[in-house]
N, C-alpha and C positions, 0 to 999 in steps of 0.2 A: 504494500500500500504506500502511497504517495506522502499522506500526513505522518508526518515526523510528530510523534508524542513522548517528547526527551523529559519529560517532569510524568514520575510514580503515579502523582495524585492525577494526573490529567486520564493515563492510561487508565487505569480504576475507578477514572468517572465516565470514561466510554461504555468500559465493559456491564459497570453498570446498571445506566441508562440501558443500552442493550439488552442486559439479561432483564428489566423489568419491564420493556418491551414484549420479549420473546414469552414470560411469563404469563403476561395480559392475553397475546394472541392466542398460546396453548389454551387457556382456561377458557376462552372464548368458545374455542371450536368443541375442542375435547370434555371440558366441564369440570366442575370442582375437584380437588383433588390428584387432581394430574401435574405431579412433580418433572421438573425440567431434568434431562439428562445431565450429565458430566460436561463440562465441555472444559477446554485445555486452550489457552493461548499464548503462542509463543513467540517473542519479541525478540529483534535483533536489532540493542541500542532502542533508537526511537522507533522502529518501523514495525510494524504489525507483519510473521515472515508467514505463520500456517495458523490455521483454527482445527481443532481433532473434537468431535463432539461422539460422546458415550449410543449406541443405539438403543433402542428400547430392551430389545432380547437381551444386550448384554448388561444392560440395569441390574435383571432378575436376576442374575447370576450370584450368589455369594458376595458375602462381603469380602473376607480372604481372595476371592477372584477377579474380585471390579481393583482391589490395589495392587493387584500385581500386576492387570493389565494396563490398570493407570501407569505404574513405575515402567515398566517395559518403554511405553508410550513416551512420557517423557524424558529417558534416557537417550533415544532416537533421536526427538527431537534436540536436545542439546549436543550429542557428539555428531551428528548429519545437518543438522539445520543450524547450529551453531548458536542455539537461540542464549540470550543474555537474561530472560526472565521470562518467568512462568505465571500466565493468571490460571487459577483455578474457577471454577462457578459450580456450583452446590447446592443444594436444597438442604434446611435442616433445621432444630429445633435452636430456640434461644430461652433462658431463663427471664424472664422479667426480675425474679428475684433472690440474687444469685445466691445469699447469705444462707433463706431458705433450704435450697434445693440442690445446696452442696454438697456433691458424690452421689447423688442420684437419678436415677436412669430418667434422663427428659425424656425420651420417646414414650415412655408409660406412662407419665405424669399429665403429656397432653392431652390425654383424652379426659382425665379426670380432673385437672384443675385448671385455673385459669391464669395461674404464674406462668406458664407456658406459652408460646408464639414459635409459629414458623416464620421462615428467614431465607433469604435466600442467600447465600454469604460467596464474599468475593477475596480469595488468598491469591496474593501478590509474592512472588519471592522472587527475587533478584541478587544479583552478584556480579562484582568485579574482581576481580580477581587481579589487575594491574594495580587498584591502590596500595597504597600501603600503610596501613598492613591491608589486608585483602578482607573487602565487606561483602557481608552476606544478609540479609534481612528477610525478613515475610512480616507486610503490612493486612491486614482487614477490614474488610468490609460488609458488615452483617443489615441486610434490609428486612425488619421484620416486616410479616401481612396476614390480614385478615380476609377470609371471603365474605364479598356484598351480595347484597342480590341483584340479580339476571345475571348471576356470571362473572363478576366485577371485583377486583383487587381493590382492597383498604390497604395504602402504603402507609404504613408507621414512622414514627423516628429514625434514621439512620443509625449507626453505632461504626465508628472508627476506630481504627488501633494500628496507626502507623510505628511500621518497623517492631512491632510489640508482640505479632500474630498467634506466633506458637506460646505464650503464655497465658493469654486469652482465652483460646479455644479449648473446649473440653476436651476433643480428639484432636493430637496432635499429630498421626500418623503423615497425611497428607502434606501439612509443610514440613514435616523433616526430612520427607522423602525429596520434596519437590528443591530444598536447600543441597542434599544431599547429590543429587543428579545434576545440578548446575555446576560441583565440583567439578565435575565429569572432565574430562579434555575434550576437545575439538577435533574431530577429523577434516582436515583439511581438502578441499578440490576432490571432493566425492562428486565420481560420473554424474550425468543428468540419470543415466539409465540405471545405476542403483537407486537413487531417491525414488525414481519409481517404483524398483523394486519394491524396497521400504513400506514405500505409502500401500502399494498391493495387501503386503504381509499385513500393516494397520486394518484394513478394509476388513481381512479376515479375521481380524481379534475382534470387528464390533465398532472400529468406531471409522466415522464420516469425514473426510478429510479435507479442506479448504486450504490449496497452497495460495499466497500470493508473489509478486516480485518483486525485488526491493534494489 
């Protein structure tokens, strides 16, 4: 993509806007309760390089299965696409009140109480690896919501936690991984005709692949 979005905060207000776009439209068509897929986006510097979004089929799959295919996914994408930074976008619960419902299971809780809110939450992690000493972060972005009637999102408060993410969140699996893989090295001047490869193999794990050119 064309627009260069060199500032964290600009990239994480695209994605976003976007995911509660994307939000709105699923609920529209499909109807209440219909949680958004995984989706993965991978920056190089400012530029927006691929989008990899989770299918439905492989939603259902285990949770042990959706992170290994996530981690697989964006391994790839950082040693083949060379990407500099990872968004994540999520579906999930948020406590309203955290003190409360300390160490216990929000996915049970929401049905029974009202401390509870879904969320659609957005994990940033990035890395340079030239500063020095060599930075690594993962910021958040959690949008809780409500359903309205005829099909219509009640957007909440925002909740922010730059550079903070993995202390925040109650499962932390997803940004250690996502810090952990941006480690990675770089494969340099990889064929055009392996990246295809690649993205093939993607297809067949599940997930929808949007490259663009930078």
């Amino acid at each position: 993509m064309e627009d260069d979005y060199i500032d964290d905060v600009q990239k994480m207000a695209l994605i976003t806007t976007s995911s509660q776009l994307a939000k709105e439209a699923s609920v529209s068509v499909e109807g209440v309760g219909e949680d958004l897929s995984f989706n993965f986006f991978g920056w190089v510097g400012g530029s927006l390089r691929i989008i990899c979004q989770m299918s439905k089929q492989a939603m259902r799959e285990s949770h042990p299965d959706r992170f290994a295919a996530s981690t697989h996914l964006c391994m790839a994408l950082r040693r083949y696409w060379g990407v500099t930074d990872i968004t994540m976008v999520a579906e999930g619960f948020i406590s309203l009140d955290p003190l409360t419902t300390r160490g216990k299971d929000l996915k049970r809780l929401f049905a029974n109480t009202g401390e509870i809110g879904e969320c659609i939450t957005i994990t940033h992690a990035y890395t340079d690896l030239r500063a020095d000493p060599p930075k690594q972060a993962v910021s958040l972005v959690a949008v809780p919501y409500a359903y309205g009637l005829g099909r219509k999102i009640e957007w909440k408060q925002m909740l922010a936690a730059p550079d903070d993410g993995v202390k925040i969140l109650r499962e932390s699996m997803y940004p250690q991984m996502l810090m952990r893989v941006l480690s990675e090295k770089i494969e340099k001047d990889v064929p055009s005709d392996a990246l295809y490869s690649i993205i093939e193999q993607m297809m067949e794990n599940g997930f929808e692949v949007f490259e663009f050119e930078i």
